[in-house]
Backbone as numpy.savetxt, mean C-alpha at the origin, in Angstrom:
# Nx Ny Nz CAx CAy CAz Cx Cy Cz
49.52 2.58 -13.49 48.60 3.33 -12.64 47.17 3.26 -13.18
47.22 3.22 -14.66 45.74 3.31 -14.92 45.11 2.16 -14.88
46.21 1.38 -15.20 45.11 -0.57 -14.79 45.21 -0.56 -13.32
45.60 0.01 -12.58 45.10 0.01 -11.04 43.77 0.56 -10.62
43.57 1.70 -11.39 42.28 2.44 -11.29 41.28 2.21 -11.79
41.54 1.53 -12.76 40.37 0.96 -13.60 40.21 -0.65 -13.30
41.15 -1.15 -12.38 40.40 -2.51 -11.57 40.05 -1.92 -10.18
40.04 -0.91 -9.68 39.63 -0.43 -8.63 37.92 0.46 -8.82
38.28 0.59 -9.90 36.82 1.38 -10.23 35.41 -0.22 -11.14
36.26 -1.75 -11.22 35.63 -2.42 -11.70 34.99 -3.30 -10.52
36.20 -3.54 -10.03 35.52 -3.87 -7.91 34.93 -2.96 -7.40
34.48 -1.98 -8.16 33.51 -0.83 -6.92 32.28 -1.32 -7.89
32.40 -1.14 -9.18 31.19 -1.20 -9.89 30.33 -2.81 -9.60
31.47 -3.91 -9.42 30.98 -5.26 -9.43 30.19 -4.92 -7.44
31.00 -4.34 -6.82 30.90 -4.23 -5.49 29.26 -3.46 -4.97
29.03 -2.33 -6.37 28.04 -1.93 -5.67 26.97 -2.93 -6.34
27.15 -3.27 -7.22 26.06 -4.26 -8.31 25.41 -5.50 -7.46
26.46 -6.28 -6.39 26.12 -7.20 -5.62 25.61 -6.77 -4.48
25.55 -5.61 -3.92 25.28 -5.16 -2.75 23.23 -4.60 -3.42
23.18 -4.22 -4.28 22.31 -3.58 -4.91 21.23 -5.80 -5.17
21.90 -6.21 -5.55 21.32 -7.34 -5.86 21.13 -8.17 -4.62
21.94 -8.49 -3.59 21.37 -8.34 -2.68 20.13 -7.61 -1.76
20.54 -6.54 -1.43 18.69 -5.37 -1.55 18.08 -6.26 -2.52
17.74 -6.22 -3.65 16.46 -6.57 -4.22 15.49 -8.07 -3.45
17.17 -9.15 -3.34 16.29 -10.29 -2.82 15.87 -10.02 -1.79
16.60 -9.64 -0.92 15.90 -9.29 0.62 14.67 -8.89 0.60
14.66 -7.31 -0.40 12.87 -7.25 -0.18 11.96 -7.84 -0.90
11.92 -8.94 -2.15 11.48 -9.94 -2.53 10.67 -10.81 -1.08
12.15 -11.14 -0.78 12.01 -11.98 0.64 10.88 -11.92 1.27
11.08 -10.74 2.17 10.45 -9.53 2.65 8.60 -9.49 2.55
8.73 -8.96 1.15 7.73 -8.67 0.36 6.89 -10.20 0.16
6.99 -11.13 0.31 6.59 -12.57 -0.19 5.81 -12.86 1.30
6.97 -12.53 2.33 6.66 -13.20 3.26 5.23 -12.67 4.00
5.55 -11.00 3.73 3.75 -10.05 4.23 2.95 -10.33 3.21
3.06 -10.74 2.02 1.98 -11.22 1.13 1.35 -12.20 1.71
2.33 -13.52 2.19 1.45 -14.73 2.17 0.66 -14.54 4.04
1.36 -13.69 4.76 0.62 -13.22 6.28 -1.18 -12.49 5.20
-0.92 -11.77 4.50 -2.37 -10.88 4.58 -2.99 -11.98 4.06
-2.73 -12.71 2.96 -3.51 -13.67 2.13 -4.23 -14.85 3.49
-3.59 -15.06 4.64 -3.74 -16.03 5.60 -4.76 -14.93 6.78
-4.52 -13.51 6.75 -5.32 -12.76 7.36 -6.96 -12.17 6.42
-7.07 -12.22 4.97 -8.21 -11.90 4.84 -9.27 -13.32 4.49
-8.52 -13.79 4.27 -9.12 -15.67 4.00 -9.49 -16.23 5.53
-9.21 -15.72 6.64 -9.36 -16.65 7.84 -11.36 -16.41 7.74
-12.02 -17.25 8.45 -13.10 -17.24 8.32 -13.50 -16.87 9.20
-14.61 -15.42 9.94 -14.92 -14.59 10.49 -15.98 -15.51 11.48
-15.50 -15.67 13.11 -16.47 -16.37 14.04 -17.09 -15.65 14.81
-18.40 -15.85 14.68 -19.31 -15.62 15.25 -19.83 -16.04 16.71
-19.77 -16.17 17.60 -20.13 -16.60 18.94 -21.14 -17.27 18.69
-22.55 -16.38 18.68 -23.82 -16.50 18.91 -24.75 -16.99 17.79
-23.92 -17.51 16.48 -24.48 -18.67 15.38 -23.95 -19.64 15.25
-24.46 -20.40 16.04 -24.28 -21.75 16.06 -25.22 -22.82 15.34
-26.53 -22.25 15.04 -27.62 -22.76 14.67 -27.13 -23.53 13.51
-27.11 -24.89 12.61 -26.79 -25.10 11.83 -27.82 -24.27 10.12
-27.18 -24.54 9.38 -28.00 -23.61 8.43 -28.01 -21.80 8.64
-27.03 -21.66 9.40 -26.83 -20.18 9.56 -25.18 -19.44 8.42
-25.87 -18.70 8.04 -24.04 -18.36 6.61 -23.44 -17.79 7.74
-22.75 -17.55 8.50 -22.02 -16.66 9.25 -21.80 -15.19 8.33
-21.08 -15.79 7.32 -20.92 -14.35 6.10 -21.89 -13.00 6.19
-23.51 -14.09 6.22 -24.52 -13.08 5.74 -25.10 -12.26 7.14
-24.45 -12.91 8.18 -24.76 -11.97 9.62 -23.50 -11.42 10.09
-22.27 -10.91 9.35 -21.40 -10.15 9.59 -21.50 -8.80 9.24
-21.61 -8.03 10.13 -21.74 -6.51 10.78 -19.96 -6.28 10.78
-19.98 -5.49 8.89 -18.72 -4.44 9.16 -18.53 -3.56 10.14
-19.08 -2.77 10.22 -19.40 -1.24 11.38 -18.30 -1.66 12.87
-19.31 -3.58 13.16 -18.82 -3.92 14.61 -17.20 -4.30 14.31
-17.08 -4.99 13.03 -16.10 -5.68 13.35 -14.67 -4.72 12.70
-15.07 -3.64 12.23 -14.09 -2.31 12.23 -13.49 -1.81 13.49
-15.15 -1.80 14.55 -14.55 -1.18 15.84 -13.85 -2.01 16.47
-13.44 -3.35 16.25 -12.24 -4.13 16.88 -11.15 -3.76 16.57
-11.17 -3.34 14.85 -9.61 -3.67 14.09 -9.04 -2.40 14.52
-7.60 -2.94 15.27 -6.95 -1.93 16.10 -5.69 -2.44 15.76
-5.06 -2.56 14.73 -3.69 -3.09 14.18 -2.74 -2.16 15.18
-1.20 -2.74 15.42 -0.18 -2.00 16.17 1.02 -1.82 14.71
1.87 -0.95 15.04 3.05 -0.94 14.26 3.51 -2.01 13.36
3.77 -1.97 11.97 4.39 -2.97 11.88 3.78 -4.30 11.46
2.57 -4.29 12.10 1.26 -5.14 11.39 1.07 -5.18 10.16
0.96 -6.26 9.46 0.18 -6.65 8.25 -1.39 -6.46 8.83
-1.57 -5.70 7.62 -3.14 -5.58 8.00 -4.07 -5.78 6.55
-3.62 -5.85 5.56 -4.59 -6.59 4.87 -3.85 -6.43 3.28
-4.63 -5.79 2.03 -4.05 -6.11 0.95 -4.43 -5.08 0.02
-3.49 -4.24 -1.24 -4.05 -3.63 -2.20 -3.81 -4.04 -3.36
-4.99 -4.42 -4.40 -5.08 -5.04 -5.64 -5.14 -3.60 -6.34
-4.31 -3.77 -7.11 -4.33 -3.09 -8.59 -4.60 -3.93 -10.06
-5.87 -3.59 -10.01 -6.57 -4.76 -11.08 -5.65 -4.69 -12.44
-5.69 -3.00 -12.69 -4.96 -2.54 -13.85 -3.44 -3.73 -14.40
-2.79 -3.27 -13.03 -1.29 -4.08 -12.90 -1.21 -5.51 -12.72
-2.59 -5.86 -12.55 -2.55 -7.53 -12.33 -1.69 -7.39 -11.02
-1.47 -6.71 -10.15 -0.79 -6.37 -8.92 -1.82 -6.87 -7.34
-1.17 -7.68 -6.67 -1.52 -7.67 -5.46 -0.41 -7.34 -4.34
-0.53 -6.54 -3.26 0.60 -5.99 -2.62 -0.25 -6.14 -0.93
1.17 -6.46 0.07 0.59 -6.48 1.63 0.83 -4.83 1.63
-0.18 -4.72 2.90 -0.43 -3.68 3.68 -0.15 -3.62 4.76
1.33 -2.20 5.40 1.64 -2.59 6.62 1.04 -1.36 7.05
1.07 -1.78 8.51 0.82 -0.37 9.33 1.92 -0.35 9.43
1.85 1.51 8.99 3.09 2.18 9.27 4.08 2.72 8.52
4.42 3.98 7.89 5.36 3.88 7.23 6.82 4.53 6.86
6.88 3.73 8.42 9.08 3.83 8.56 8.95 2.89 7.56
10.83 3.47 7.24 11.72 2.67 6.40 11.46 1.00 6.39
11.42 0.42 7.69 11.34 -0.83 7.43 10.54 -1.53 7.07
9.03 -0.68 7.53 7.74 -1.20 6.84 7.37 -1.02 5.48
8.03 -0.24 4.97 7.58 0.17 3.91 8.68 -0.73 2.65
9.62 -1.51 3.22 10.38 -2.51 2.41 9.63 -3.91 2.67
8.66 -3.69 3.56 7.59 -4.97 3.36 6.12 -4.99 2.56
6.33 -3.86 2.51 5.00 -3.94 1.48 4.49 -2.41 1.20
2.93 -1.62 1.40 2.63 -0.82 1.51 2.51 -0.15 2.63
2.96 1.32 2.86 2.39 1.77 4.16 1.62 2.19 4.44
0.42 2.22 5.37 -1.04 2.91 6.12 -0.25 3.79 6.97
-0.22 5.48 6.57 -0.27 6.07 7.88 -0.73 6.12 8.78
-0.59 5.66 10.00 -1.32 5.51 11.33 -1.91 6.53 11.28
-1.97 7.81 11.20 -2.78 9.09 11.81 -3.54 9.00 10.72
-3.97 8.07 9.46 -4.87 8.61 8.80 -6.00 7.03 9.04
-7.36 7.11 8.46 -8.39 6.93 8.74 -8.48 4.92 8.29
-9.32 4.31 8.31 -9.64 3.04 7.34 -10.43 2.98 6.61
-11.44 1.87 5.77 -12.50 2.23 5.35 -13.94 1.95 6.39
-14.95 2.82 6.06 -15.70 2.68 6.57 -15.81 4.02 7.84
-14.49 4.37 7.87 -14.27 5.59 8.65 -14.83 6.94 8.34
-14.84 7.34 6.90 -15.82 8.49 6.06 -14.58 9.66 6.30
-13.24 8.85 6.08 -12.26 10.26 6.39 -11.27 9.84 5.12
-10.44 10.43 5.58 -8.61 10.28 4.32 -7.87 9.09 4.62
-7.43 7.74 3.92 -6.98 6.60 4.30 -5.99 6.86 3.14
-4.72 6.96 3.46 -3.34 7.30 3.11 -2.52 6.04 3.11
-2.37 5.98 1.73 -1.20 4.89 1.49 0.13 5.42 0.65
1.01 4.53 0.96 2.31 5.28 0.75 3.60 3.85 0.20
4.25 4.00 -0.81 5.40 2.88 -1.14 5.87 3.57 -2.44
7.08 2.99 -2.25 8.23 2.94 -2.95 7.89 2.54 -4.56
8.00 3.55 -4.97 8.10 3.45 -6.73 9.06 2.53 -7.88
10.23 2.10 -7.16 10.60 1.43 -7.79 10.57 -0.29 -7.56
9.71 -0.32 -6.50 9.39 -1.55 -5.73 8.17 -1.74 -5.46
7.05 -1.80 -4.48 5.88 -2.23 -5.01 4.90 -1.09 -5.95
5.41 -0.19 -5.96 4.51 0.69 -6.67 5.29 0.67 -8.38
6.02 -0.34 -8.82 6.29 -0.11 -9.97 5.42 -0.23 -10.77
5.51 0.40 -11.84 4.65 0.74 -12.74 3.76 1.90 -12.61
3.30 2.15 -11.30 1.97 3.11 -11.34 2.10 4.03 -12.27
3.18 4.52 -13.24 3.01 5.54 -13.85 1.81 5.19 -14.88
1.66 3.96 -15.41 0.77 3.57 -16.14 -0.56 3.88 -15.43
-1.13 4.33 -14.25 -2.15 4.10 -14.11 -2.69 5.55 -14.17
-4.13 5.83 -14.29 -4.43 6.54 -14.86 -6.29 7.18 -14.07
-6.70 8.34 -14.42 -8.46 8.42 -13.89 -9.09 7.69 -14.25
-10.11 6.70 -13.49 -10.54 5.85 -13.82 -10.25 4.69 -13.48
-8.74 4.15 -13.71 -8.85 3.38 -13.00 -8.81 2.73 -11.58
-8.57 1.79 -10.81 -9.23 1.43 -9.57 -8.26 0.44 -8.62
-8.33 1.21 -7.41 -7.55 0.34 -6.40 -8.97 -1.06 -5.55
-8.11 -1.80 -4.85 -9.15 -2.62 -4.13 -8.51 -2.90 -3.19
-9.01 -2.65 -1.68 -8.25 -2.48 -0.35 -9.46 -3.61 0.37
-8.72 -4.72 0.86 -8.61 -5.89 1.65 -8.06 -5.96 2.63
-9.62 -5.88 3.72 -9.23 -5.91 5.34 -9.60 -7.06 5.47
-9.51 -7.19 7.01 -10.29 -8.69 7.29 -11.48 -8.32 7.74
-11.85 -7.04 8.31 -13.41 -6.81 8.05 -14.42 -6.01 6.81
-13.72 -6.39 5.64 -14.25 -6.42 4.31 -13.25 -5.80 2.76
-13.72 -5.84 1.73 -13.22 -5.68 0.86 -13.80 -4.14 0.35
-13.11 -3.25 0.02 -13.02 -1.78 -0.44 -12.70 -1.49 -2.00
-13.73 -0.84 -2.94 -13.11 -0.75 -4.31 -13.26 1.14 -4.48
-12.14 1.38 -4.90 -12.13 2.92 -5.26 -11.45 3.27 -6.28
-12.02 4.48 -7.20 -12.20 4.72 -8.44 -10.80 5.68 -8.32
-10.06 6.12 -9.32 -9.30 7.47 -8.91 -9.64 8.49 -10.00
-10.07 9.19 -9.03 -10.52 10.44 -9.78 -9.69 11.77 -10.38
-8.96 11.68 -9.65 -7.39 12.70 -10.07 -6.08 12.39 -9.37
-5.76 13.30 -9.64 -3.98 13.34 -9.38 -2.76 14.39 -9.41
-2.07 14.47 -8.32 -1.46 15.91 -8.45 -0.05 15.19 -8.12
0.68 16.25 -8.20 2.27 16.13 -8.07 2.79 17.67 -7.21
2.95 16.80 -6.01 3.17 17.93 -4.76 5.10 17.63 -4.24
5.48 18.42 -3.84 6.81 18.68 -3.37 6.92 17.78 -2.28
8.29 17.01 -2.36 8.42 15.51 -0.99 8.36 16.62 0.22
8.36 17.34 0.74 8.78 17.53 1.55 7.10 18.64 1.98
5.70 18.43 1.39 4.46 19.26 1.64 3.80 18.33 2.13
3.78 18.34 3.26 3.07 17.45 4.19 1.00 17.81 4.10
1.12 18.80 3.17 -0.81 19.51 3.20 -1.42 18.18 2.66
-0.80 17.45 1.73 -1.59 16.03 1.66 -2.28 15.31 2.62
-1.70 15.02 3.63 -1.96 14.19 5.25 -2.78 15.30 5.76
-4.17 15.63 5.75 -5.19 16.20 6.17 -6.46 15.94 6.07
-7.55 15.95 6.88 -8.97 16.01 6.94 -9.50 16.31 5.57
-10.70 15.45 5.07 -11.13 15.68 3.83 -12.56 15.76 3.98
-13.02 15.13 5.15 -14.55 15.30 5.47 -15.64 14.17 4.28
-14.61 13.08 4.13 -15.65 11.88 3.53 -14.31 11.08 3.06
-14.28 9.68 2.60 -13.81 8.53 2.85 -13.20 8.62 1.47
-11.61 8.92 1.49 -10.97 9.09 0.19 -9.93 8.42 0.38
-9.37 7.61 -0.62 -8.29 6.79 -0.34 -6.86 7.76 -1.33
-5.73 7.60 -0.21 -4.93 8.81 -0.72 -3.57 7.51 -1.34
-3.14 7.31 -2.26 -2.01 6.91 -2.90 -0.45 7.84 -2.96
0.53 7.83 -2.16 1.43 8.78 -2.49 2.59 7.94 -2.41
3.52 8.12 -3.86 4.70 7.52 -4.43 5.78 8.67 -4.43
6.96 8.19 -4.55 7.76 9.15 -5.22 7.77 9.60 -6.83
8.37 10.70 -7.12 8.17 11.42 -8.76 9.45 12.18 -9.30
9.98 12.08 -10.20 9.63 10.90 -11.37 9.26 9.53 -10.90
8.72 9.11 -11.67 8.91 7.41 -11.75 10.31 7.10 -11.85
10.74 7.97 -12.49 12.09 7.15 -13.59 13.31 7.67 -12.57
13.12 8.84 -12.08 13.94 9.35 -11.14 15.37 8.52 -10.73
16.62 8.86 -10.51 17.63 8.28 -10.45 18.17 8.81 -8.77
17.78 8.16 -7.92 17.98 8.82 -6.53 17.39 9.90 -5.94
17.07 9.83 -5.06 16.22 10.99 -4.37 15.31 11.48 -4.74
14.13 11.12 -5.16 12.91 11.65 -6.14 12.80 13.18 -5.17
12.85 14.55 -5.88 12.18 15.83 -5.08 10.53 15.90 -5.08
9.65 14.87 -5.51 8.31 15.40 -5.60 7.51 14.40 -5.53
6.50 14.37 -4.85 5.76 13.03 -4.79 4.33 12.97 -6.16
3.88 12.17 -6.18 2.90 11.96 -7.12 1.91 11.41 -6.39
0.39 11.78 -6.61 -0.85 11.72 -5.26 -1.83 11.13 -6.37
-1.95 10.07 -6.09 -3.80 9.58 -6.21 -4.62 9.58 -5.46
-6.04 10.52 -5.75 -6.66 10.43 -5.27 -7.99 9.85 -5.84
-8.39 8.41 -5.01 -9.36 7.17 -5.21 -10.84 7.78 -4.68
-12.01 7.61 -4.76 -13.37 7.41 -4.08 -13.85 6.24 -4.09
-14.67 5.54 -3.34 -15.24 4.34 -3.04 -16.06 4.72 -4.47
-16.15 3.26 -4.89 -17.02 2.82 -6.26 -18.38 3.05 -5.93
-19.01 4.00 -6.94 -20.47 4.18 -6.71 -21.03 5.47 -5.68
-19.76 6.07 -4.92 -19.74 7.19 -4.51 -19.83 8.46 -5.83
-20.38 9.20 -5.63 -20.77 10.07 -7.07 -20.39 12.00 -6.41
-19.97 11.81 -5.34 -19.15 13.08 -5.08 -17.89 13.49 -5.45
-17.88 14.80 -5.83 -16.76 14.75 -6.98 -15.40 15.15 -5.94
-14.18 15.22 -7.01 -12.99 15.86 -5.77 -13.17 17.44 -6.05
């Protein structure tokens, strides 16, 4: 009876180990495949209609402001990229963040703002997957958010640890703060109860939190 149970308890352990290793490649997969979409979305080269003139940079007559009021991403969209210089980390950015988007990369809550907006731009992923490591990161150091209508650097100025389930994070801040929220512990073994919040300011912004 007991070598029955204990090859029944070695096929569960081998059983969940392959099922678990499976998950990982998938979102590897996953994760590779919205990397190389944003890398092909912030690299495309920005056209201009009305410079045609030769000897014109296109670059140096691109108007963020206008080309924000286009970017209207839908669900599910790759929409651009967050560098964590610290981590030597580059990660895609999806809109959106159900379950499935958020096994492709980072999530943008739709109801919260972009840059250039002067409001709360809320990002959100999985701690033991693209947000590994963040426990290492620290005040001071700096995210870098890559649209296709420009590149964003923000400082983080603090950090709190709020209950999964306190939605007062996702609110109006009245100026352009980039919000980071993971699960907590880091180390946590299923079901993290508490999230962990960075909060970033655009570089060279000198208003405090």
């Amino acid at each position: 009876m007991r070598r029955i149970v204990g090859a029944l308890l070695m096929l569960a352990g081998v059983g969940f180990v392959t099922f678990a290793a499976i998950q990982y490649f998938e979102h590897q997969a996953s994760l590779k495949e919205a990397m190389a979409e944003a890398n092909t979305l912030i690299s495309q080269p920005q056209t201009i209609d009305h410079l045609d003139d030769k000897g014109v940079d296109p670059a140096s007559q691109r108007d963020p402001m206008a080309e924000r009021s286009q970017f209207d991403p839908s669900p599910n969209d790759v929409i651009g990229m967050l560098e964590v210089p610290k981590l030597e980390a580059e990660l895609p950015i999806i809109e959106g963040t159900d379950e499935d988007m958020l096994e492709r990369g980072v999530g943008h809550y739709s109801s919260t703002a972009f840059p250039l907006d002067d409001e709360q731009i809320l990002l959100s992923g999985h701690r033991d997957t693209v947000f590994r490591n963040f426990d290492k990161l620290a005040v001071g150091d700096r995210f870098i958010v890559k649209l296709p209508y420009g590149t964003f650097e923000y400082e983080i100025r603090s950090t709190d640890i709020v209950d999964k389930d306190d939605t007062s994070v996702i609110r109006s801040m009245g100026s352009e703060v980039l919000v980071i929220s993971t699960c907590y512990p880091f180390r946590y073994l299923g079901n993290a109860p508490d999230r962990f919040i960075f909060y970033a300011y655009p570089v060279g912004d000198e208003q405090t939190t």
